[in-house]
N, C-alpha and C positions, 0 to 999 in steps of 0.2 A: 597809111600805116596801121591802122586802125583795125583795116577792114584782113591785112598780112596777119594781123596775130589773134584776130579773132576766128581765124581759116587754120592758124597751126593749135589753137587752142581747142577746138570741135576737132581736128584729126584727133591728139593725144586725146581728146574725151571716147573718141569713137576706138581707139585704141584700147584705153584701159576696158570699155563697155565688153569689147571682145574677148578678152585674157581673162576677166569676170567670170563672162556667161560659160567660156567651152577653154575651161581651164584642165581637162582631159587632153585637147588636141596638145598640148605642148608637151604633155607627159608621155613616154615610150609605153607602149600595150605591153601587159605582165604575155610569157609565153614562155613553153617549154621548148626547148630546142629537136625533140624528135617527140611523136605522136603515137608512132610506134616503128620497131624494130626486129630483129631477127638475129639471134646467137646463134653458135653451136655452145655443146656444154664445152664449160671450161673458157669461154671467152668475154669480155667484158667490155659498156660501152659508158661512156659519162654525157651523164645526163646534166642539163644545166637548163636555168629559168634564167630568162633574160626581163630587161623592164621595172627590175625594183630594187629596193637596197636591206627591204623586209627581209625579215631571218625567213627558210626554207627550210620546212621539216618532209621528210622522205618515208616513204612504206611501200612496201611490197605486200602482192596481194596473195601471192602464194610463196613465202618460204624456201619450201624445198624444192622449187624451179629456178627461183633465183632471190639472189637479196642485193639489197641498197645502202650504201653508207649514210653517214650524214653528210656526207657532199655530195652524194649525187652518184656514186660510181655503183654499177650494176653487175653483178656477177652471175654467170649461168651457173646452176648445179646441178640442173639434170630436164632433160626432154618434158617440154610441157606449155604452160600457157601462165601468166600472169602479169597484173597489171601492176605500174610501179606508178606509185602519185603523187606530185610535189604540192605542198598547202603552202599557200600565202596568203595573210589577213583573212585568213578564212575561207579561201577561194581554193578551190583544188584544179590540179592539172595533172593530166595521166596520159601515160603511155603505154600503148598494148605489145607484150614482149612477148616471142614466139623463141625458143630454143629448142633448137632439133638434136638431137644425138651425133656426134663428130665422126661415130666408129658405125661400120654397117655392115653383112656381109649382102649379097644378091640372095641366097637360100636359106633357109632355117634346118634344113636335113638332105643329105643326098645317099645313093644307092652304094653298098660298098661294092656291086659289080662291077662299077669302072672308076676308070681315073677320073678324077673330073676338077674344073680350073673353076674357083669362085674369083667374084672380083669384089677385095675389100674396098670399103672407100674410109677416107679418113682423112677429114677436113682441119684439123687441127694441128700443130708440129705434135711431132710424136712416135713412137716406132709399135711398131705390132708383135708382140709375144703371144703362142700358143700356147697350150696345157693340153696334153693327150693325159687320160685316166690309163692310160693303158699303149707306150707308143708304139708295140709289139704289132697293137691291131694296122696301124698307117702309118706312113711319112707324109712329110709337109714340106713344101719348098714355096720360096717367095721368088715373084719376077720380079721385073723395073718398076719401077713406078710410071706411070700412066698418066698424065696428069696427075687426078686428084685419087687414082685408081689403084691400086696393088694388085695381081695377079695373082695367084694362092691356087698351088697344086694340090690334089688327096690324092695319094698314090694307096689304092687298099692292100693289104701284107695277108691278111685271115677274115675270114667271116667271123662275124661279130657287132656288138653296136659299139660304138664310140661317141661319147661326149667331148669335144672338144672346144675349150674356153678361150677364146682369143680377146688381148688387152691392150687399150689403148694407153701406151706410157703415160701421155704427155695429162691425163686425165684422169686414168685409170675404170674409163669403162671396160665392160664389157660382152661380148656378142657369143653365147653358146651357137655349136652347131653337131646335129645327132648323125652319126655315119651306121 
């Protein structure tokens, strides 16, 4: 009997020894839930640290790419690069944030000698508004949508140059194109 409770008394010793020395292994690893990511402007992702019950302070590394609440939720504002970083006890944790532009056209300028068919793209809900400076010079018509794709005719009327501003609702970018 002796020899029973001297074998369950050296286990609970050899026990506590353990929970002692690598009192880490019982604890959850502090971590953020994404390392990095990728937006379009105008969309948003929530960020979360997992592993502690510490308060979590948030910042953004660039602002006018996008910003952080104080819980964690990330907002695109416009095409760029910044890093968002969550602090715990002093320890930081960051994720590299990539937001691209929602609204695109394929050209930056085309010839007013022919018709010619751009294809918008437009990754975000939202509808597409033009602005001609001048609609005398072109018309503009819209196909199906394509996927992720819009169609977009320049029918030219006059020679001339044309600025025309197209805008994404849902965001309110937007994509000049010179005719």
């Amino acid at each position: 009997m002796k020899k029973v409770i001297r074998n369950i008394v050296s286990v609970l010793f050899l026990a506590f020894v353990i929970v002692m020395v690598y009192p880490q292994s019982a604890q959850a690893a502090v971590k953020l839930n994404k390392t990095s990511a990728t937006l379009f402007v105008g969309e948003s992702v929530q960020l979360r640290v997992s592993g502690t019950s510490q308060k979590v302070t948030w910042k953004s590394g660039n602002t006018k790419v996008a910003t952080v609440s104080s819980k964690g939720k990330v907002v695109a504002k416009k095409s760029g690069n910044a890093t968002i970083t969550a602090t715990v006890s002093g320890k930081s944790y960051k994720c590299n944030l990539k937001v691209n532009s929602s609204f695109k056209l394929n050209a930056k300028s085309v010839s007013i000698k022919n018709t010619k068919v751009l294809n918008a793209y437009l990754s975000a809900n939202g509808g597409v508004k033009y602005y001609p400076a001048n609609p005398k010079t072109c018309t503009i018509t819209f196909g199906k949508w394509n996927g992720d794709y819009l169609p977009i005719t320049i029918e030219p009327k006059k020679v001339g140059t044309e600025t025309i501003r197209f805008t994404n609702t849902a965001n309110k970018e937007e994509w000049q194109l010179t005719i």
